[in-house]
N, C-alpha and C positions, 0 to 999 in steps of 0.2 A: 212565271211565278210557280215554286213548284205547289203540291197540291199539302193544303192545311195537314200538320198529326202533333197529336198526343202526347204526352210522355207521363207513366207511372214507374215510381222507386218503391223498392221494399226492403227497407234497411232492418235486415230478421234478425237473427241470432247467428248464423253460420255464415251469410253469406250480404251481398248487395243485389239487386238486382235491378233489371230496367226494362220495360216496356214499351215499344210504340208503337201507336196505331193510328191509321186515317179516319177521316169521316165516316165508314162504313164499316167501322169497328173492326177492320180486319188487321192482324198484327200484322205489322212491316219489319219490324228489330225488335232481338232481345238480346238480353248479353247478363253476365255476373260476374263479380268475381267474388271466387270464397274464401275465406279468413286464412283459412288456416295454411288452404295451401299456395293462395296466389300473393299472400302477404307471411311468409314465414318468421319475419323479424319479430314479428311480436309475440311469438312462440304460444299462441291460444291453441288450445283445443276445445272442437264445436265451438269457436266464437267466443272463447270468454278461460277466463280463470276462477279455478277454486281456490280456493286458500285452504289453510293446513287448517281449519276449524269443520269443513267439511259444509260448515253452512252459508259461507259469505261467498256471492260471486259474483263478481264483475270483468268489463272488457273495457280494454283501451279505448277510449275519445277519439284519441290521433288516426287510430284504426280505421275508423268508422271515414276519419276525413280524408285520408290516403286512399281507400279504396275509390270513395268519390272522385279522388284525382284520375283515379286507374282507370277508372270505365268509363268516362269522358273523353282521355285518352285513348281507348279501344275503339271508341264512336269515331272521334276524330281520322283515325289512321284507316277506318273500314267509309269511309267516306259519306259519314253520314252526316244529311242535312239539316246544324241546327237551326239556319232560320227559316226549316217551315215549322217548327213550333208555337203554335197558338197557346198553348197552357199546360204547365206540368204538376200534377200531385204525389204526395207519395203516403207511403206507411211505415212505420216501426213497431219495433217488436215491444208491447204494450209493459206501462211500468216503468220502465227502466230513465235516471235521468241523468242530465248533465250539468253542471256546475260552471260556469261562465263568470271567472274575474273582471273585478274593476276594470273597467278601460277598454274591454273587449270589442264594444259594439261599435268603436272608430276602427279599430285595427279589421272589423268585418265590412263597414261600411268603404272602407279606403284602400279594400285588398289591391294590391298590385299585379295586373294578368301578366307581368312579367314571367311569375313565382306560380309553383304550386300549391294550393290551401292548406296542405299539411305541414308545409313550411311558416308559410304565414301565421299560421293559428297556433304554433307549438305552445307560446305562452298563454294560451288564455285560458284555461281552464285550472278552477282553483279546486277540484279534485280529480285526478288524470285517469282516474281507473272506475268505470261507472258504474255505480249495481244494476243490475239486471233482473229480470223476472224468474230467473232462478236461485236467487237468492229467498234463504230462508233464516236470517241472523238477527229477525227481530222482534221476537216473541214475547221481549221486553215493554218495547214500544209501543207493543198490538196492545197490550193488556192495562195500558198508561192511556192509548185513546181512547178504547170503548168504555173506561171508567168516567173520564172526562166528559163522555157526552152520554152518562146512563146507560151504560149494555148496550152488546152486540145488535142486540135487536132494533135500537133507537139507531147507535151508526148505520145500520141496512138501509130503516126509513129515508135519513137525511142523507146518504152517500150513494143509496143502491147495493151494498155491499157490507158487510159486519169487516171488523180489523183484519187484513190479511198480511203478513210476512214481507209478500213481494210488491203491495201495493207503496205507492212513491212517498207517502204523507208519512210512514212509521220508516221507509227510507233515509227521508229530509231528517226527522227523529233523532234517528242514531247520528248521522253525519255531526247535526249539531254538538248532540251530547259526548260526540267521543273527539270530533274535530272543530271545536267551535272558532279557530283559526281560520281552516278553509271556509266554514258559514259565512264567518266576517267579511272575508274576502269577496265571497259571491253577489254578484249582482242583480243576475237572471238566473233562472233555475228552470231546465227546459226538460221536456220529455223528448223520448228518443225522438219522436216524429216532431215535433215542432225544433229540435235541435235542427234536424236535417231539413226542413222550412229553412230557417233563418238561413244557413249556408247558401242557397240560392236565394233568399232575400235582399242578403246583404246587410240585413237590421233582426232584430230580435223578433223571430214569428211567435205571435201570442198562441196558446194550448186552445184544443178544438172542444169541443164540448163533449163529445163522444170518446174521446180518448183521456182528457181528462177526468172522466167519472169510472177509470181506474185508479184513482189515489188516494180513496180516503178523505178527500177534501171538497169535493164537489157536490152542492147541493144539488141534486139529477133533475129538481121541480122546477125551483128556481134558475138554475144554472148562473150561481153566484158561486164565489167561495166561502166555504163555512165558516165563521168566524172562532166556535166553539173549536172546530175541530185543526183550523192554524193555529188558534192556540195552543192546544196541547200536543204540537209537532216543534215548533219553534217560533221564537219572539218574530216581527220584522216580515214575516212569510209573504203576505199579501201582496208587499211592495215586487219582492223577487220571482214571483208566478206571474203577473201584469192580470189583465182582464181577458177570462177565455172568451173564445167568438164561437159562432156556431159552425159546423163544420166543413158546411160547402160556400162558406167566404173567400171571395179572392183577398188574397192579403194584399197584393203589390206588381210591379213588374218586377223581372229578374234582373237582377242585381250587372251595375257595368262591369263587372269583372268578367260576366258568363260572354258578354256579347263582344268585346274585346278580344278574350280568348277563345274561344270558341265558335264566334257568329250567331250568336242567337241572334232572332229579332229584340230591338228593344220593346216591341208592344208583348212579348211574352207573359203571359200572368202566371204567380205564382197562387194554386191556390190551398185552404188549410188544406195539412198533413193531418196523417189518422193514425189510431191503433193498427195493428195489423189483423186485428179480429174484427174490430168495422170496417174497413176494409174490404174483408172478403164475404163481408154482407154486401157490398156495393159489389164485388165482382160476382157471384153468386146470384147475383139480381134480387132478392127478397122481396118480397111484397106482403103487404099487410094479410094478417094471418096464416102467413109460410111459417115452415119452419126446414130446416135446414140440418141436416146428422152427417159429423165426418164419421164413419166408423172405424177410425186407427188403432192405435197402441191404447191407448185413452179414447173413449169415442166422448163426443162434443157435437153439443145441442147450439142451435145458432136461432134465436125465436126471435119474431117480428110482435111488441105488442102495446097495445094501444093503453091500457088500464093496468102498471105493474103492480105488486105487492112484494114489496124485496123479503127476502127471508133471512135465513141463517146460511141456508146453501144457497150457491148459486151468486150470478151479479145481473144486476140491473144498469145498461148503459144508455145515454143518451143515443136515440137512433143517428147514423152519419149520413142518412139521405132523406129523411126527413124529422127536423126538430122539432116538430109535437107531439112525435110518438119515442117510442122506445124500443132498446133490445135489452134480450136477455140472453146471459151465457151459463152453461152448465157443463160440467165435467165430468165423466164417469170414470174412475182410473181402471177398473176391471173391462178393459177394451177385448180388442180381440186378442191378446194372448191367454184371457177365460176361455175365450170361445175356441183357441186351438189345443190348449188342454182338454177340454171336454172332448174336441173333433179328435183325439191322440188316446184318451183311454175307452171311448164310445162308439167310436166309427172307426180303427184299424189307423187311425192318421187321416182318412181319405176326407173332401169335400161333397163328391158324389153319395159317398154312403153316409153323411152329415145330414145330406138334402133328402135322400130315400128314406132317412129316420124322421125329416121333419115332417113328410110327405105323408108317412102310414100312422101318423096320431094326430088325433083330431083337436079342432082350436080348442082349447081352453084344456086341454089335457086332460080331460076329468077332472076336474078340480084339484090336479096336482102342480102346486105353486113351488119355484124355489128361488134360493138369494144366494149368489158364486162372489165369492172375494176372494182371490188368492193373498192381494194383497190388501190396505187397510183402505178401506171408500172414501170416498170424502162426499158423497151423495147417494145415500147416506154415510154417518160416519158408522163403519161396520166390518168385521171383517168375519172369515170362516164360510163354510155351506151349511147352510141353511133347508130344510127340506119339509114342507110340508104334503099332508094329505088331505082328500077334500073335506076332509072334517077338523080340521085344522089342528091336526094331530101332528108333532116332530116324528120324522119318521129319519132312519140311518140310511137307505139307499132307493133308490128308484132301476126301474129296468132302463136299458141304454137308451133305447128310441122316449122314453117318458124324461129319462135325465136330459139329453137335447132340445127338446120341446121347451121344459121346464128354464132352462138354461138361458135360450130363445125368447121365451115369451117373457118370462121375468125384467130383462135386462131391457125389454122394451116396454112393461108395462111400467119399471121404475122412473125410466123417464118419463112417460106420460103424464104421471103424478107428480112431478118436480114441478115439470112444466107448467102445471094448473098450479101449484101450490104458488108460482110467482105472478101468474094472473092471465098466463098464455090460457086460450080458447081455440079450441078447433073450428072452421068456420066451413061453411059449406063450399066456399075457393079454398080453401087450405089445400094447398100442395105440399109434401113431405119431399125434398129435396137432398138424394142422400151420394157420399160419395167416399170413397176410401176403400180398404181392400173387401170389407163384407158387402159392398154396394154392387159389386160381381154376381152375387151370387141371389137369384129370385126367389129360391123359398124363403131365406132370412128374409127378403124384402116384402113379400106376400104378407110374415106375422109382423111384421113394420106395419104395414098398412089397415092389417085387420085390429091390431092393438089402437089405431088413434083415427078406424075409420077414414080416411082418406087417400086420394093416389098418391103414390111414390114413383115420383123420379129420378134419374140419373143424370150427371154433370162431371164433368172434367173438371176438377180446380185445381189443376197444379199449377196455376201461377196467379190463384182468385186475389190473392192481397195489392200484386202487382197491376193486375188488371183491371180490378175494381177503383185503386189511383187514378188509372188512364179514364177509366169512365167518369171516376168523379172532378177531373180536371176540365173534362167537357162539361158537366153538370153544373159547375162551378161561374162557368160562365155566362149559363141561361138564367140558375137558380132564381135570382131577384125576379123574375118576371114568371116567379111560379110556374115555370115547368120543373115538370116530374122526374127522378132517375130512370123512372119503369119509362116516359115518354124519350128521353133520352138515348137509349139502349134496347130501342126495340130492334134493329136489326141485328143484335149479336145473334147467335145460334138460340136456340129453346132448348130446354131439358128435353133429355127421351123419357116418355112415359114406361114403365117397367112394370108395376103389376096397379092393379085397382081392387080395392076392399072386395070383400066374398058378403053375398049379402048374407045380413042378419050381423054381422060380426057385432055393431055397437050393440045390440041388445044382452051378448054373449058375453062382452067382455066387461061390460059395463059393473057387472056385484065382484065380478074375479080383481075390476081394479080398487075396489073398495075394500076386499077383503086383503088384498096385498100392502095396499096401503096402512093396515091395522096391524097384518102380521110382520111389516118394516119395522113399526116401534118394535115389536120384542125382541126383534135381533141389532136394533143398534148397540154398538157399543156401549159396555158398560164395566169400567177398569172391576167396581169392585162385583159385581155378580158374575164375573164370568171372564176369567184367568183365561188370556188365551195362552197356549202351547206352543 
């Protein structure tokens, strides 16, 4: 009997991918293939197409199925064992949905392992080209639901979120209002991850709880769907979404097609699919009062919290490893290409002399605060430099090593304050868990730590959304009998500890985040006071 493993899928934007692992969490296989280049037919770039409006964009369906064909394929021919599979999960890239015609769910349920799936399924889908999370075509629609249910600030309450563009409910929206043909036709209406469920089901995987409270329609409290807010999406909605489950439900075994073709066991479970943002809260391990910073292009807050307050910014999601709590997500678009401008006119380009300037000014800079947007925030919504002194004076420039500091500390004291503002609490276990190109670097990490008081950590997540599937397809299994993800995954690796607060910091930073948080209102945007250039 070979020895029990895993499998987690991450069906992103770019590419597919797969992970397995044993018992003892250690990867045994991975593999991908990516869009663009391993499936050229469909002529995507980055996984998906723009259309000539600049704002609508979608990717092929068939895409998505074809590739599944491909990597299966890969597994099989590299001789891998599908029936030591105990249970597979996976993730998609969050938002994004699929449209499933009349008659579908026989043609899923009775696939022939003669055939490829991408063969089999060519007709089922009654809109072939799916939007995506970067689509941004529905401004119309955003502005039709948050009237519908009272302002942005009531959708927050009852969704977790105020109207967004790329969320699936102002999606379903337009599809209806521009294609109410294909509506009619539709039967199910899945999100990418529960799409990619049913495929290995063989029957129609109902939306997880966590990944559906990106759409606009999900009561986060309840975890019902809103009534108010399918309404003002489209007639019929309720029937076509089914009843979400909570996240670490096994839905079913896998489907006779897999075991047929492939050899899986038939006791294989399949269990819910996720976003690929919870996800890589389950890969990441999270634990109640973590918090979690990629610092990328965009840097992104990943909070673990028990008591939310949804706001304007920011989303509030049903947590994916345990559904009595909650997360929260937050965006900064001024990531590290602020921070490599500032390091490019203030430190010669270099990182070393980046760190030497953070090193020779002392925390809280003297009371000199600043706010860097090259491009427009959207936490807040703002853009321009912004510069103040400790008297809360605008000032036009700072000395290099003071603009660093200021650059530094701001970008972390702005998160701070996002984060409370949705109801995250720093806790005396709070670990700050950070990881992306600035998470290299310990002085950045030092004013990390001294801004929210806590250790900071480091973590490898290049493949957290993949991983954290495999974790939650084990989880999946015990979950009914209340065990923990954290119980689960104890033997993965630990984060390295990297630096620990400088004492005294919370007392220091404690009036500097108060007074930031006051001098944010005056530099948010504002079209008519302040004409940007």
């Amino acid at each position: 009997m070979a020895a029990p493993c895993f499998l987690g899928w991450d069906f992103s934007t770019q590419q597919l991918k797969v992970i397995a692992i044993d018992e003892r969490l250690r990867v045994i296989y991975e593999d991908n293939v990516h869009f663009d280049k391993d499936l050229p037919e469909f002529k995507t770039q980055g996984g998906a197409y723009v259309h000539s409006d600049r704002l609508t964009v979608t990717s092929p369906v068939l895409m998505w199925v074809k590739a599944l064909d491909m990597i299966l394929e890969k597994m099989k021919s590299s001789g891998f064992n599908f029936a030591q599979v105990r249970a597979l999960s996976g993730a998609g890239q969050q938002h994004g949905s699929v449209y499933w015609k009349k008659g579908s769910i026989q043609t899923l349920k009775n696939a022939s392992p003669q055939l490829p799936l991408h063969q089999l399924l060519k007709a089922c889908f009654a809109v072939s080209n799916s939007p995506i999370w970067m689509d941004s075509s529905t401004a119309s629609q955003c502005s039709n639901l948050e009237k519908a249910v009272g302002g942005a600030q009531h959708l927050a309450a009852i969704t977790g979120s105020r109207a967004y563009e790329r969320f699936t409910g102002n999606q379903i929206a337009k599809i209806y209002s521009q294609n109410p043909e294909a509506y009619t036709q539709t039967e199910r209406i899945s999100l990418v991850s529960s799409f990619a469920a049913s495929l290995f089901l063989g029957a129609y995987a109902p939306i997880d709880y966590s990944d559906g409270s990106g759409m606009n329609l999900l009561q986060i409290w309840e975890k019902v769907w809103s009534a108010s807010c399918l309404d003002a999406c489209a007639p019929g909605l309720e029937e076509k979404l089914g009843s979400p489950v909570p996240s670490h439900s096994v839905l079913g075994s896998i489907s006779p097609y897999y075991i047929q073709r492939y050899g899986f066991s038939p006791d294989c479970k399949v269990v819910a699919f996720t976003g690929d943002n919870p996800a890589s809260l389950a890969g990441m391990r999270l634990q109640e009062g973590d918090i979690a910073i990629s610092l990328g292009t965009s840097d992104t807050l990943f909070l673990w919290i028990q008591e939310p307050t949804p706001a304007l910014e920011g989303h509030i999601l049903c947590n994916p490893v345990d559904s009595q709590t909650f997360m929260a997500l937050l965006c900064f678009k001024n990531g590290s290409l602020m921070r490599e401008r500032i390091r490019d006119d203030c430190a010669s380009g270099s990182w070393d002399e980046f760190s030497k300037a953070l090193s020779s000014t002392v925390a809280g800079n003297n009371g000199n605060l600043g706010f860097y947007f090259d491009v427009m925030e959207i936490t807040p919504e703002a853009v321009g430099i912004h510069r103040f002194n400790s008297d809360n004076q605008k000032v036009s420039d700072f000395p290099k090593e003071v603009e660093i500091r200021a650059l530094i500390e701001g970008q972390f004291m702005a998160k701070r304050i996002h984060a409370e503002k949705l109801g995250y609490k720093v806790m005396p276990r709070t670990r700050i868990l950070a990881t992306g190109g600035a998470s290299h670097n310990k002085k950045i990490l030092q004013v990390l730590s001294d801004v929210f008081n806590a250790p900071v950590y480091t973590i490898d997540t290049a493949n957290s959304a993949c991983l954290g599937s495999a974790y939650r397809a084990i989880h999946g299994l015990v979950a009914e009998t209340n065990v923990s993800l954290a119980d689960v995954v104890k033997l993965a690796p630990e984060p390295r500890l990297a630096v620990t607060p400088t004492t005294g910091a919370e007392e220091l930073y404690r009036p500097l985040l108060k007074r930031y948080a006051e001098l944010e209102q005056k530099v948010i945007y504002n079209p008519t006071s302040c004409p940007v250039k």
